[in-house]
Gaussian input, Z-matrix of N, CA and C with variables (Angstrom, degrees):
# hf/3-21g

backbone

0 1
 N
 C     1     B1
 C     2     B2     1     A1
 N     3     B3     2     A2     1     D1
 C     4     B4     3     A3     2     D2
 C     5     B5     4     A4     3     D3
 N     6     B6     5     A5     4     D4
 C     7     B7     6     A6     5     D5
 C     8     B8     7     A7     6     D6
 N     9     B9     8     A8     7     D7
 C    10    B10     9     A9     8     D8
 C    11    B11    10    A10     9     D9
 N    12    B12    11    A11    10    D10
 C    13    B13    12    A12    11    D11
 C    14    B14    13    A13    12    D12
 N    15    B15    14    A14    13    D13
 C    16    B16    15    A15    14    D14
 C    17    B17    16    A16    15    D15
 N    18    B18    17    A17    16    D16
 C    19    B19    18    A18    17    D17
 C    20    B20    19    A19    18    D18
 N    21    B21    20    A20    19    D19
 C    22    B22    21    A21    20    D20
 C    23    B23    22    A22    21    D21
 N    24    B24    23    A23    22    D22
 C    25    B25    24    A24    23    D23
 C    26    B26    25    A25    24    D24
 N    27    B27    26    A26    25    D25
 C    28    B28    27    A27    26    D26
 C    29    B29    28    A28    27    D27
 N    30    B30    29    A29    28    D28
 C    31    B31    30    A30    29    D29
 C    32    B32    31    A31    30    D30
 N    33    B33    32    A32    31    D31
 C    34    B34    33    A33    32    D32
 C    35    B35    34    A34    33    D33
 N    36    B36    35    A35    34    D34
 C    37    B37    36    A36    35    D35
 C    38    B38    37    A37    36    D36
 N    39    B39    38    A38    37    D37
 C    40    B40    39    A39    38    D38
 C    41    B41    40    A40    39    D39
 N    42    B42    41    A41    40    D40
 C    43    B43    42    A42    41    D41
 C    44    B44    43    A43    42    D42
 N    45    B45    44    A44    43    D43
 C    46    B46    45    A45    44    D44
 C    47    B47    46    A46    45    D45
 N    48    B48    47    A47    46    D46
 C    49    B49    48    A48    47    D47
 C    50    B50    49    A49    48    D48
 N    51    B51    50    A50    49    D49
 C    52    B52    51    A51    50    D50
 C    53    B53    52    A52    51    D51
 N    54    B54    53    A53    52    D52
 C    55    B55    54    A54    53    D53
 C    56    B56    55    A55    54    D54
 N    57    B57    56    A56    55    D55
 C    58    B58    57    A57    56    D56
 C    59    B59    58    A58    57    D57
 N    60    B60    59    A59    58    D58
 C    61    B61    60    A60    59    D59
 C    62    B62    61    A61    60    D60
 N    63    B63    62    A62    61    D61
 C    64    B64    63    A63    62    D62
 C    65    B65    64    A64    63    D63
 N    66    B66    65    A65    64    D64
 C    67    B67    66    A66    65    D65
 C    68    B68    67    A67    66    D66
 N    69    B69    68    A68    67    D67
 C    70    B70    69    A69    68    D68
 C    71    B71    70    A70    69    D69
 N    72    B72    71    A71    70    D70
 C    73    B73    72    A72    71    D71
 C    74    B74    73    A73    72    D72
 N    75    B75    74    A74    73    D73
 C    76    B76    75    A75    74    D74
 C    77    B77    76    A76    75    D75
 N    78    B78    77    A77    76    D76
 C    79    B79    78    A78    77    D77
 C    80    B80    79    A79    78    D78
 N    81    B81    80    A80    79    D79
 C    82    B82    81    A81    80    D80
 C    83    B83    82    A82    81    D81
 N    84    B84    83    A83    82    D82
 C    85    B85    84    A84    83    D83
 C    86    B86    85    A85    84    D84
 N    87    B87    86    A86    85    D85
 C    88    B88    87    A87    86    D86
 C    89    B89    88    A88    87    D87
 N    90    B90    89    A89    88    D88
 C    91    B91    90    A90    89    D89
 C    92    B92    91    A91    90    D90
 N    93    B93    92    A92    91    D91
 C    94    B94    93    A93    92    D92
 C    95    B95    94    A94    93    D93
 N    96    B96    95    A95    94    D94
 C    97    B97    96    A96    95    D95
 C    98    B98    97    A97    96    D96
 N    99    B99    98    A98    97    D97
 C   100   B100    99    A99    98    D98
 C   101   B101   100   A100    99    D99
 N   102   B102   101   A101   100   D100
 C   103   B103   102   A102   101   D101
 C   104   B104   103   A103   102   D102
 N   105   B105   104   A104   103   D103
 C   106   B106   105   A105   104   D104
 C   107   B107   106   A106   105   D105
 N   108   B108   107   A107   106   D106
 C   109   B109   108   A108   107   D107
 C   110   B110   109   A109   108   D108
 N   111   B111   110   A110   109   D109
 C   112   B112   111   A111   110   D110
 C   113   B113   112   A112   111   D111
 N   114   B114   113   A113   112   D112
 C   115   B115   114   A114   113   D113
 C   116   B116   115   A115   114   D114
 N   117   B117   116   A116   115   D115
 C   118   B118   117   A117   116   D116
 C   119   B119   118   A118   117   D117
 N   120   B120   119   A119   118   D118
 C   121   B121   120   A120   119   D119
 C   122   B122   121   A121   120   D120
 N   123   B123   122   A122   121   D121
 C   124   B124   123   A123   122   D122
 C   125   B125   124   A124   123   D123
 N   126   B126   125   A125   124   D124
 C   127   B127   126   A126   125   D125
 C   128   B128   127   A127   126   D126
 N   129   B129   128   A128   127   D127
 C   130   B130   129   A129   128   D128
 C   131   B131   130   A130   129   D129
 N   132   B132   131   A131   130   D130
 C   133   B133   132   A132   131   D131
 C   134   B134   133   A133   132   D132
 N   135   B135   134   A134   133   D133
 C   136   B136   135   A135   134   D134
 C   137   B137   136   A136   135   D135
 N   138   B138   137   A137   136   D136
 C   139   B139   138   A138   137   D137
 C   140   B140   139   A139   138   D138
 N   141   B141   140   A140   139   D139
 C   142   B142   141   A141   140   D140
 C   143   B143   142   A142   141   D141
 N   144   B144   143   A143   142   D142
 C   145   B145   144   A144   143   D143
 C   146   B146   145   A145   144   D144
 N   147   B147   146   A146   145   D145
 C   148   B148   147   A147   146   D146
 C   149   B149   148   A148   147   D147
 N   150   B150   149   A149   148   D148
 C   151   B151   150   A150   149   D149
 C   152   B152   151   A151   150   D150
 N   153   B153   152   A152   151   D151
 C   154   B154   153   A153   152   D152
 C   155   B155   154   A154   153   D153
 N   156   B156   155   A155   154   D154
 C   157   B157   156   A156   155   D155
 C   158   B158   157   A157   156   D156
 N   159   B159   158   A158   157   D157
 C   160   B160   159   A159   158   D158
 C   161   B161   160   A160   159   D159
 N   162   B162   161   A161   160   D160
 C   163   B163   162   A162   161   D161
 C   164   B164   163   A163   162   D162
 N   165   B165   164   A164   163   D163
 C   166   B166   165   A165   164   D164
 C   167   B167   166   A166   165   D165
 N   168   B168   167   A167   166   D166
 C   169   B169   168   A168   167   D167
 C   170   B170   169   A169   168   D168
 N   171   B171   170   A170   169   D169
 C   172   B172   171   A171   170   D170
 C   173   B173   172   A172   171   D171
 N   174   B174   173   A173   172   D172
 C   175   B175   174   A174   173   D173
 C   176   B176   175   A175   174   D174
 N   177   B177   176   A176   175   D175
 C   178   B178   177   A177   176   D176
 C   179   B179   178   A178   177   D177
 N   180   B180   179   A179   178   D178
 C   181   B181   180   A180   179   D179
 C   182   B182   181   A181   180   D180
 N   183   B183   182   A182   181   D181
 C   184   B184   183   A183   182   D182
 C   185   B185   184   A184   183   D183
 N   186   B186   185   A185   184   D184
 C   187   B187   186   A186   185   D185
 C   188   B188   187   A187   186   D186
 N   189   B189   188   A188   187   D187
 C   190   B190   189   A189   188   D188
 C   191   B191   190   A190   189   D189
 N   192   B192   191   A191   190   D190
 C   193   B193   192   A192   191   D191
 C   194   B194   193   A193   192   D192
 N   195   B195   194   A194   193   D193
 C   196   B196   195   A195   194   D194
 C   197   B197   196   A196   195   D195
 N   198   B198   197   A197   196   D196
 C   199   B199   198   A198   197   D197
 C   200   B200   199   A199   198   D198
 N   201   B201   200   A200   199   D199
 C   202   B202   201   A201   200   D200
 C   203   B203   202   A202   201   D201
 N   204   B204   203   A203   202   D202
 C   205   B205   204   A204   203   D203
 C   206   B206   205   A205   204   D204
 N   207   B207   206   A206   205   D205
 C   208   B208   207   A207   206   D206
 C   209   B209   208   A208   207   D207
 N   210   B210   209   A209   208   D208
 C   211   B211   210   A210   209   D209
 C   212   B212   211   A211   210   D210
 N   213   B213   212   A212   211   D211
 C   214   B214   213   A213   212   D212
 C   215   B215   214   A214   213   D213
 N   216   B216   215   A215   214   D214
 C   217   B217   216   A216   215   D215
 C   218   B218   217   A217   216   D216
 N   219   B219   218   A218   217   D217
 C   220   B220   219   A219   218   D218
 C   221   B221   220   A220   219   D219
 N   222   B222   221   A221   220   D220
 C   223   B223   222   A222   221   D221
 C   224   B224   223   A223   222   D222
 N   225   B225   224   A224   223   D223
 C   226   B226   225   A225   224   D224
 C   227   B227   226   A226   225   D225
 N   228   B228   227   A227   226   D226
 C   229   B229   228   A228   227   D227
 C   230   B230   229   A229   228   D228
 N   231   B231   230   A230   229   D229
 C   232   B232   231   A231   230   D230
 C   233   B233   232   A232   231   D231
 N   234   B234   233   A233   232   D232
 C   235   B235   234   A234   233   D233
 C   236   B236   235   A235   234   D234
 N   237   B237   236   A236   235   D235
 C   238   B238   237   A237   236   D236
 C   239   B239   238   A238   237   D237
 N   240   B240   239   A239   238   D238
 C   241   B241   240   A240   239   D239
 C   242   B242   241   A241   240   D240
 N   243   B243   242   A242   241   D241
 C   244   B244   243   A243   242   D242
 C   245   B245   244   A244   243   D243
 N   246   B246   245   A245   244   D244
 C   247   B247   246   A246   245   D245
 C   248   B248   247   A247   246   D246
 N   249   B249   248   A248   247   D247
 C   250   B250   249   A249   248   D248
 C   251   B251   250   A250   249   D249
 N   252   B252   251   A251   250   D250
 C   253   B253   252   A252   251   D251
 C   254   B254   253   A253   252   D252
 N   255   B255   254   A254   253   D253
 C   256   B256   255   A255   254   D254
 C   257   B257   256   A256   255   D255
 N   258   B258   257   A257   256   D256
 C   259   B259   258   A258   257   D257
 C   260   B260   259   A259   258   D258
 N   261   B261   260   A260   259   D259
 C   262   B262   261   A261   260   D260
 C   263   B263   262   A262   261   D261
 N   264   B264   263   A263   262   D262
 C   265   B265   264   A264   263   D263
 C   266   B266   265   A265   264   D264
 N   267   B267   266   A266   265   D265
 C   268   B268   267   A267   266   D266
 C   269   B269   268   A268   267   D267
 N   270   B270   269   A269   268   D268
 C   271   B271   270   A270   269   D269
 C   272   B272   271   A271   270   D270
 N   273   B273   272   A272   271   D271
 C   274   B274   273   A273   272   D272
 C   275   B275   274   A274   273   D273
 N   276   B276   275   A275   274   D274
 C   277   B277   276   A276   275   D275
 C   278   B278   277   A277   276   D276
 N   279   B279   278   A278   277   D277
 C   280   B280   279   A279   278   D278
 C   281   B281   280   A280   279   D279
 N   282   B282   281   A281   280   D280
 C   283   B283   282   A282   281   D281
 C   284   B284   283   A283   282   D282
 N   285   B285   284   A284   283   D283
 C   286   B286   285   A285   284   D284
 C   287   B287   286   A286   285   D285
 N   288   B288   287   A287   286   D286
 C   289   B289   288   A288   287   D287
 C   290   B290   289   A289   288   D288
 N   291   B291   290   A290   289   D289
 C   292   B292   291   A291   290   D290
 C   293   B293   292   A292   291   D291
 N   294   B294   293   A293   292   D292
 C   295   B295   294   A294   293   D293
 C   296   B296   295   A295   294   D294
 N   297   B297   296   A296   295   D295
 C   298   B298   297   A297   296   D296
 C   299   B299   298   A298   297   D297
 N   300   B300   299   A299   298   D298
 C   301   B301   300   A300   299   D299
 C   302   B302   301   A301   300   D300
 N   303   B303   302   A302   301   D301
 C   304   B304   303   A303   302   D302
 C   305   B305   304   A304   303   D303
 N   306   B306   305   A305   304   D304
 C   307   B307   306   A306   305   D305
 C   308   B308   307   A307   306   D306
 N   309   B309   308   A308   307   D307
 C   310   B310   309   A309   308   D308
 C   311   B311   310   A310   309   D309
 N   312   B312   311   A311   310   D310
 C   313   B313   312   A312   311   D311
 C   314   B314   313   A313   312   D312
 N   315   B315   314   A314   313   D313
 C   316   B316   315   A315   314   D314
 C   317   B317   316   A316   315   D315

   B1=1.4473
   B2=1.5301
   B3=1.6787
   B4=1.3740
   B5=1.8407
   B6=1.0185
   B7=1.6467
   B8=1.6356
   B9=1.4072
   B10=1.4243
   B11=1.7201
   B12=1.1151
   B13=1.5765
   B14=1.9710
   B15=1.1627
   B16=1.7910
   B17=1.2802
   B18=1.3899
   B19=1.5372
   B20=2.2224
   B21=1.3468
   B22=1.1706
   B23=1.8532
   B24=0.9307
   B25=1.5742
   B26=1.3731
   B27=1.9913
   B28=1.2118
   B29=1.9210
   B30=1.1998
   B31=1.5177
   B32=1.6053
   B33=1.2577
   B34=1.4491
   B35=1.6196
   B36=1.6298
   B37=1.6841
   B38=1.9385
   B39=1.2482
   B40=1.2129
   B41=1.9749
   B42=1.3705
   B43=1.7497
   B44=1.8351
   B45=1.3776
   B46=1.7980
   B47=1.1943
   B48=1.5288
   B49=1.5607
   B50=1.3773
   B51=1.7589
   B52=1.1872
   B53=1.6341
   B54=1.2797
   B55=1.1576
   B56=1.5654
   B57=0.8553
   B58=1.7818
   B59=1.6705
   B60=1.6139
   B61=1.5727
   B62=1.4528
   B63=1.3995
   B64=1.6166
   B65=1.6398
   B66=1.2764
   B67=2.1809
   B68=1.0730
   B69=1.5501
   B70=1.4248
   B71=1.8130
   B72=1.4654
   B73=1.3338
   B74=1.9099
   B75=1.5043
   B76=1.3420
   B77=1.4208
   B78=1.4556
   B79=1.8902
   B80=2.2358
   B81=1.1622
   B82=1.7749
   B83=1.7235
   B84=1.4230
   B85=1.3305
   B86=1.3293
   B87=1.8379
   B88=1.2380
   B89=1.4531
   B90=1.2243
   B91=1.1400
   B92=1.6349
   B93=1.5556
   B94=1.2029
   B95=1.9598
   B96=0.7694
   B97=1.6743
   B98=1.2269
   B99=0.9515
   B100=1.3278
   B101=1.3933
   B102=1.4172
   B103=1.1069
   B104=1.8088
   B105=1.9077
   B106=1.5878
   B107=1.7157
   B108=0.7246
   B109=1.7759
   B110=1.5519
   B111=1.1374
   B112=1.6329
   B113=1.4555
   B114=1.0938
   B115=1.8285
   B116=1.6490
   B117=1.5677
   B118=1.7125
   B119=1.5291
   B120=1.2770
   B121=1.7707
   B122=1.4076
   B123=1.5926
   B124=1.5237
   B125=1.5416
   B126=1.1958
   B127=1.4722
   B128=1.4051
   B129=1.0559
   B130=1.6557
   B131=1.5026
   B132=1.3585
   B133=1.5662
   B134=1.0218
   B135=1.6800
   B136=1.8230
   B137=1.4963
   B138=1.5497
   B139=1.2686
   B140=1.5240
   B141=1.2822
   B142=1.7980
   B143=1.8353
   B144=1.3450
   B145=1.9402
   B146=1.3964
   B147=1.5847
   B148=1.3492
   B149=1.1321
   B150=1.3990
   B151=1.7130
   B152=1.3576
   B153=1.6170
   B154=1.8322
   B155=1.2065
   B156=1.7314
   B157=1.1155
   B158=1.2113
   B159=1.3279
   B160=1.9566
   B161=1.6692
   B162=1.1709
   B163=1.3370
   B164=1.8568
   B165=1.0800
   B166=1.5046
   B167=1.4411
   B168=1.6357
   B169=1.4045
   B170=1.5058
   B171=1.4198
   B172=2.0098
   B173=1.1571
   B174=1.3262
   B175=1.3049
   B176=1.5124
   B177=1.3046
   B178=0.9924
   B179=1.5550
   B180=1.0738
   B181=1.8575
   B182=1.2536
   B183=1.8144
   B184=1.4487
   B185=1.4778
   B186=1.4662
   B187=1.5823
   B188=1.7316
   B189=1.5003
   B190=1.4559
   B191=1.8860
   B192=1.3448
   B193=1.7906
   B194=1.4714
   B195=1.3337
   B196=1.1333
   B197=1.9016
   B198=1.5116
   B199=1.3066
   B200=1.9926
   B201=1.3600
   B202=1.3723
   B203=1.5277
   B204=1.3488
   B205=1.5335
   B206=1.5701
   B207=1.5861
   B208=1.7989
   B209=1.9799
   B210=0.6924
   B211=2.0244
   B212=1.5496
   B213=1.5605
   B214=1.7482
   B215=1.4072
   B216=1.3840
   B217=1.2777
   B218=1.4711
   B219=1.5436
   B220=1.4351
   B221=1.3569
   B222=1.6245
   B223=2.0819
   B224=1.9321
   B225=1.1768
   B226=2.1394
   B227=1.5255
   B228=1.1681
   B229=0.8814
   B230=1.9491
   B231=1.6142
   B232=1.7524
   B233=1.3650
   B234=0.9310
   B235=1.5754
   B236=1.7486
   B237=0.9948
   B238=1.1929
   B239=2.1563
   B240=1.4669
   B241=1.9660
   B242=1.7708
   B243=1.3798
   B244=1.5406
   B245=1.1357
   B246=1.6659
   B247=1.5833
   B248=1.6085
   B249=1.2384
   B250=1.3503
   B251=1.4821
   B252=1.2063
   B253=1.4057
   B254=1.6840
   B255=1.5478
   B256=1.3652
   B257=1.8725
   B258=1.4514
   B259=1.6848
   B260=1.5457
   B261=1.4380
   B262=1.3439
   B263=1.6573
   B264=1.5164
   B265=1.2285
   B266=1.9292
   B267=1.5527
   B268=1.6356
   B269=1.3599
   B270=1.5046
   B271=1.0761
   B272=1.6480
   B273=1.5281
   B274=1.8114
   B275=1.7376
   B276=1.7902
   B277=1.6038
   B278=1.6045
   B279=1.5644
   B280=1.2925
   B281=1.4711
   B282=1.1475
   B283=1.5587
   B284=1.5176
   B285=1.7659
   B286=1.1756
   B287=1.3959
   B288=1.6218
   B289=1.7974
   B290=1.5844
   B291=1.6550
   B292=1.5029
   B293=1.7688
   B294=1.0776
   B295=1.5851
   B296=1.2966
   B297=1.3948
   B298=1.5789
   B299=1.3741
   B300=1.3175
   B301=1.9400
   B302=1.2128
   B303=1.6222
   B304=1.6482
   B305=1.3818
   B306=1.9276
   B307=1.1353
   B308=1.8062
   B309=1.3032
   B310=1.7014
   B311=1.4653
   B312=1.3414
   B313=1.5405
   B314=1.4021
   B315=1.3655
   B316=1.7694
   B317=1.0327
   A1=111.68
   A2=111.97
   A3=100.71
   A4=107.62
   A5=116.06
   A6=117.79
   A7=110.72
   A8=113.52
   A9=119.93
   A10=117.12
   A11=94.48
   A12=107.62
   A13=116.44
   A14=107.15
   A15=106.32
   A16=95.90
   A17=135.17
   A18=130.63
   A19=93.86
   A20=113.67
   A21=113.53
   A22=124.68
   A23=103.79
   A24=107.06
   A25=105.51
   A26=120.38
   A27=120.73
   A28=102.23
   A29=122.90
   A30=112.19
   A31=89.56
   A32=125.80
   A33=132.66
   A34=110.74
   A35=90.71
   A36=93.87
   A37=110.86
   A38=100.84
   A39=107.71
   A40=109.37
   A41=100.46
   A42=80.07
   A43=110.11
   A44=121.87
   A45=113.05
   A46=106.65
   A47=116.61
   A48=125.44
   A49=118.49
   A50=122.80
   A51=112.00
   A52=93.34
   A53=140.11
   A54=127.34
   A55=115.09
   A56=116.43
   A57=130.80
   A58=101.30
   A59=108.05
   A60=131.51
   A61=101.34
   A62=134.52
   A63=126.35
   A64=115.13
   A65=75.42
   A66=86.08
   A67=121.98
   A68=114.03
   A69=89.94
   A70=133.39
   A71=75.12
   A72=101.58
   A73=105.92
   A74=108.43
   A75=118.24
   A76=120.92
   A77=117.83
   A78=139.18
   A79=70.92
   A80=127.44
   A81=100.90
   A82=103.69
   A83=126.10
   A84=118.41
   A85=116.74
   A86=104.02
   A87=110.85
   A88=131.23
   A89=138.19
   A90=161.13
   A91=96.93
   A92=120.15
   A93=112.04
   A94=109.80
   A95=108.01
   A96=99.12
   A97=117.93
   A98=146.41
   A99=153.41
   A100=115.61
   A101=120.85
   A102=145.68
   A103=131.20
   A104=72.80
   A105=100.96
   A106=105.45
   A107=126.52
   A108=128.62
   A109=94.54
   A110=118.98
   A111=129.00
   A112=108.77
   A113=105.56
   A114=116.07
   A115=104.99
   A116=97.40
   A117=110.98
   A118=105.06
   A119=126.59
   A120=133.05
   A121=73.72
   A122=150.18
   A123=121.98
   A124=112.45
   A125=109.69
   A126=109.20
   A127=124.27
   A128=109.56
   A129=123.09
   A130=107.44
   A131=122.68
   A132=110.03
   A133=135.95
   A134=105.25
   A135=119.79
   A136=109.54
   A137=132.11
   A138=131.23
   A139=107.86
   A140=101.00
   A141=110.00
   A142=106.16
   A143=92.56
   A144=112.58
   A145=80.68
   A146=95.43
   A147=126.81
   A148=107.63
   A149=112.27
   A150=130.73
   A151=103.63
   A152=102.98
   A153=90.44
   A154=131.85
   A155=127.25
   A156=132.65
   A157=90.72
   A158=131.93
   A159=129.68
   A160=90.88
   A161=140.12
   A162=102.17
   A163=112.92
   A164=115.81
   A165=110.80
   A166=110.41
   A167=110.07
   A168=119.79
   A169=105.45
   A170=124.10
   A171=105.56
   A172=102.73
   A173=144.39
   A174=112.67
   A175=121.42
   A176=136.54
   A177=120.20
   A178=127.06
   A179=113.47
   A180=114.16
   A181=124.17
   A182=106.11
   A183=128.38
   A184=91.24
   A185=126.62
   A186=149.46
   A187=103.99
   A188=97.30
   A189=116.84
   A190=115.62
   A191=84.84
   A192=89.98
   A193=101.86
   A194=119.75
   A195=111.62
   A196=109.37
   A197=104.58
   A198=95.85
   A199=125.48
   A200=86.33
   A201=114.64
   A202=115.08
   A203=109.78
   A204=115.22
   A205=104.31
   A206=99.46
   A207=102.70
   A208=93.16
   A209=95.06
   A210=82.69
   A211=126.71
   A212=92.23
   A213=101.36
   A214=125.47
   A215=117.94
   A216=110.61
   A217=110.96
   A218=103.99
   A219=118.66
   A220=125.78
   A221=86.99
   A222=130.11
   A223=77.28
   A224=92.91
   A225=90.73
   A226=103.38
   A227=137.47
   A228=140.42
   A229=113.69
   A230=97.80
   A231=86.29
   A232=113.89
   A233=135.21
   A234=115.85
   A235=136.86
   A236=120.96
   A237=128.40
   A238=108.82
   A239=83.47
   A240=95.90
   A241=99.37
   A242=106.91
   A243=102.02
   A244=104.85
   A245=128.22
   A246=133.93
   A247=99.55
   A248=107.33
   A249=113.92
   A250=126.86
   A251=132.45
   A252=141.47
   A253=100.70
   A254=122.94
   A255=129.08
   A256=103.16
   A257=88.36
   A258=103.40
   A259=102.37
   A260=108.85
   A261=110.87
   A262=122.40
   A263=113.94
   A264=118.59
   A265=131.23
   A266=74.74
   A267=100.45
   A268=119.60
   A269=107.40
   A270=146.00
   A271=114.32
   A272=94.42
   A273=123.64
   A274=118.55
   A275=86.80
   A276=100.90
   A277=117.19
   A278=114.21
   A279=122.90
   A280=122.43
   A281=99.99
   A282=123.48
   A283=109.54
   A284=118.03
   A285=114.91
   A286=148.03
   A287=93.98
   A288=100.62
   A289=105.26
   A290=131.95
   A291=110.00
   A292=87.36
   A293=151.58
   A294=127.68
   A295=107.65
   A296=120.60
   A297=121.30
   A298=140.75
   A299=106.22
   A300=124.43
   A301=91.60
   A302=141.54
   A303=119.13
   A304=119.88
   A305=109.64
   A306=96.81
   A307=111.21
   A308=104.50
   A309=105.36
   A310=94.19
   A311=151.84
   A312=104.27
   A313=131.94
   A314=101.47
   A315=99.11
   A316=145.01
   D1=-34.47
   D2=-170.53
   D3=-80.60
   D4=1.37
   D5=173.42
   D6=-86.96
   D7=-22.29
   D8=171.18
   D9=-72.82
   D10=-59.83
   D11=162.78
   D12=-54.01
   D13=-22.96
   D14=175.33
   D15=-93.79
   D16=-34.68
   D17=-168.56
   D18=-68.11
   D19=-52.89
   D20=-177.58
   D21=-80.20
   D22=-12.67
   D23=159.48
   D24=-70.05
   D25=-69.17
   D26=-163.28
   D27=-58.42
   D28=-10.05
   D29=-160.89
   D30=-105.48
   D31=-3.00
   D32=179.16
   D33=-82.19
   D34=-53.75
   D35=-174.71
   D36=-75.11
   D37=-43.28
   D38=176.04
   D39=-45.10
   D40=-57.34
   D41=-173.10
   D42=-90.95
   D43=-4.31
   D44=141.32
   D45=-39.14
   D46=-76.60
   D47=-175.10
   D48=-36.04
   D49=-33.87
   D50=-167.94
   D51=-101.20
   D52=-25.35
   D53=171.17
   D54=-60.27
   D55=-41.88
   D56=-172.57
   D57=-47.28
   D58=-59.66
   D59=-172.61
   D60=-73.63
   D61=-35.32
   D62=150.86
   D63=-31.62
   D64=-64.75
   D65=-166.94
   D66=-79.50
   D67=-34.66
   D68=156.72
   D69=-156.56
   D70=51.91
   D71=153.61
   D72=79.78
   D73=-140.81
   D74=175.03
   D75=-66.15
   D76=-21.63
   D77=179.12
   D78=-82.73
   D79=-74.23
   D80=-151.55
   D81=-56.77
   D82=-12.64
   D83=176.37
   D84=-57.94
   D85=-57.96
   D86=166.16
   D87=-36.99
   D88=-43.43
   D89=-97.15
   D90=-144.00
   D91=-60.47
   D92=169.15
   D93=-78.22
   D94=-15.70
   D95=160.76
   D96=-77.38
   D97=-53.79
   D98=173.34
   D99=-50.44
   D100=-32.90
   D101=168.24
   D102=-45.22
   D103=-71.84
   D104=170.83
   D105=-79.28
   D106=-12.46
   D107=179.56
   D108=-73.32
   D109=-68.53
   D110=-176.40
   D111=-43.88
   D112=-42.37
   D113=-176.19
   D114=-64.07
   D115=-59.22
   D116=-177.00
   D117=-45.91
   D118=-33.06
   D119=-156.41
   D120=-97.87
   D121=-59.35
   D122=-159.63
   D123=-89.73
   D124=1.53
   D125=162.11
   D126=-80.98
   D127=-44.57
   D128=173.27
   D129=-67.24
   D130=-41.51
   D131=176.03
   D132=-68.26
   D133=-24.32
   D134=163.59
   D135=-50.31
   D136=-29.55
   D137=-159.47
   D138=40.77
   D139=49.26
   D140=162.38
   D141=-71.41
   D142=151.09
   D143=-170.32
   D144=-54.00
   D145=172.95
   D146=179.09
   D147=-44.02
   D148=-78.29
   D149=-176.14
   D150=-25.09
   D151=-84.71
   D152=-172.40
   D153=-65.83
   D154=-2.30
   D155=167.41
   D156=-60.36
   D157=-66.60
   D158=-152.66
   D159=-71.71
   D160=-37.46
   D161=-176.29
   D162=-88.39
   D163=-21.35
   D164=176.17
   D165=-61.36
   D166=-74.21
   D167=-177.15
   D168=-55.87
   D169=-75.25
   D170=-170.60
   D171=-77.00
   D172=-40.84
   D173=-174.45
   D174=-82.33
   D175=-49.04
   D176=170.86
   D177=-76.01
   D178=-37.47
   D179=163.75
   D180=-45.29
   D181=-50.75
   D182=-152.79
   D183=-69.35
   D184=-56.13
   D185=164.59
   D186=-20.37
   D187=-91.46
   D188=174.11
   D189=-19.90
   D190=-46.22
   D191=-161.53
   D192=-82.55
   D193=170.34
   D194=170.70
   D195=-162.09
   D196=109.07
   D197=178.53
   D198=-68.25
   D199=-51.41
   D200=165.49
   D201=-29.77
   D202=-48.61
   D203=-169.72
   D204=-74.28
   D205=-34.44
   D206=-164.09
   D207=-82.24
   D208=-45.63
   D209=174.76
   D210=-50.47
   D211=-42.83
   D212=162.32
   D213=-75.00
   D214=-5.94
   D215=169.64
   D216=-95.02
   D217=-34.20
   D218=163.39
   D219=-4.44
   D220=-74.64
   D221=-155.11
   D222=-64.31
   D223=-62.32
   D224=-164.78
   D225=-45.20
   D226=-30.23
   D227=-150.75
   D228=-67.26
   D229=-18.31
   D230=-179.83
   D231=119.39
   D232=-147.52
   D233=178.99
   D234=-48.30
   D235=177.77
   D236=178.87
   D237=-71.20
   D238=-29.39
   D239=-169.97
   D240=-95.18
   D241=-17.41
   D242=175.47
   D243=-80.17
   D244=-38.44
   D245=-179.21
   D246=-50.98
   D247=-79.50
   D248=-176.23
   D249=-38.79
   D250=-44.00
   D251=165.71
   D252=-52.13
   D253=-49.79
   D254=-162.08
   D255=-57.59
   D256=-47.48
   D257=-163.63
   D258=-64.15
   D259=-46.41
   D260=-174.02
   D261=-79.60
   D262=-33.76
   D263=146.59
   D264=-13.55
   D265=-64.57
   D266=-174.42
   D267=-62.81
   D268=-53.69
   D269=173.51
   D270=-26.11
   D271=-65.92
   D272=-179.38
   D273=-77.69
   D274=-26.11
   D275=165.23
   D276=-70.42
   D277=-43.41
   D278=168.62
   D279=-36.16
   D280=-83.22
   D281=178.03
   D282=-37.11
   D283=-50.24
   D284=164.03
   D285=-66.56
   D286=-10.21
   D287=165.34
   D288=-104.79
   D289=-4.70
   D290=162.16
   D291=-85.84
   D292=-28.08
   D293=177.60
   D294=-56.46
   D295=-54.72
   D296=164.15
   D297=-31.37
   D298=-55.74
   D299=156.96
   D300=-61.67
   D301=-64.42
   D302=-155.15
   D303=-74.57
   D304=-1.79
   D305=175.87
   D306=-95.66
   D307=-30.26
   D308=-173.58
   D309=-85.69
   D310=-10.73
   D311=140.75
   D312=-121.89
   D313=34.61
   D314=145.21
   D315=-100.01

């Protein structure tokens, strides 16, 4: 059962994720990362069992998020120093909304 439930989380976040990046563009990339980062930090702080850790955090987070997408929006982005600021921006933004989720619910 718990592989049914990871097949439908990851197929949940994945097409949020791809609707988000339809509508609005390189801001919905942002947006489901930042998103799913916050989620990943309140999933992990619950210290939920195995099971629902693997389907919340990789399947539905892992889905949701998307590195791949944020590098390709990156590259369009214009210089070599605009890429870099973008990635790292994001990057430091990430980390700071799963610290954020892991702090308001643990």
């Amino acid at each position: 059962m718990t592989w049914v439930l990871f097949a439908v989380a990851a197929m949940t976040g994945g097409t949020i994720r791809a609707i988000a990046v339809e509508r609005l563009g390189p801001r919905g990339t942002t947006l489901v990362n930042l998103v799913g980062s916050f989620m990943l930090g309140m999933v992990i702080a619950t210290g939920a069992d195995s099971d629902t850790t693997r389907i919340l955090a990789t399947g539905f987070c892992g889905s949701l998020t998307t590195l791949s997408g944020l590098v390709a929006d990156s590259v369009g982005g214009g210089t070599p120093v605009a890429y870099t600021r973008r990635l790292t921006l994001e990057t430091a933004a990430g980390v700071a909304a799963a610290a954020l989720g892991y702090l308001l619910a643990g």
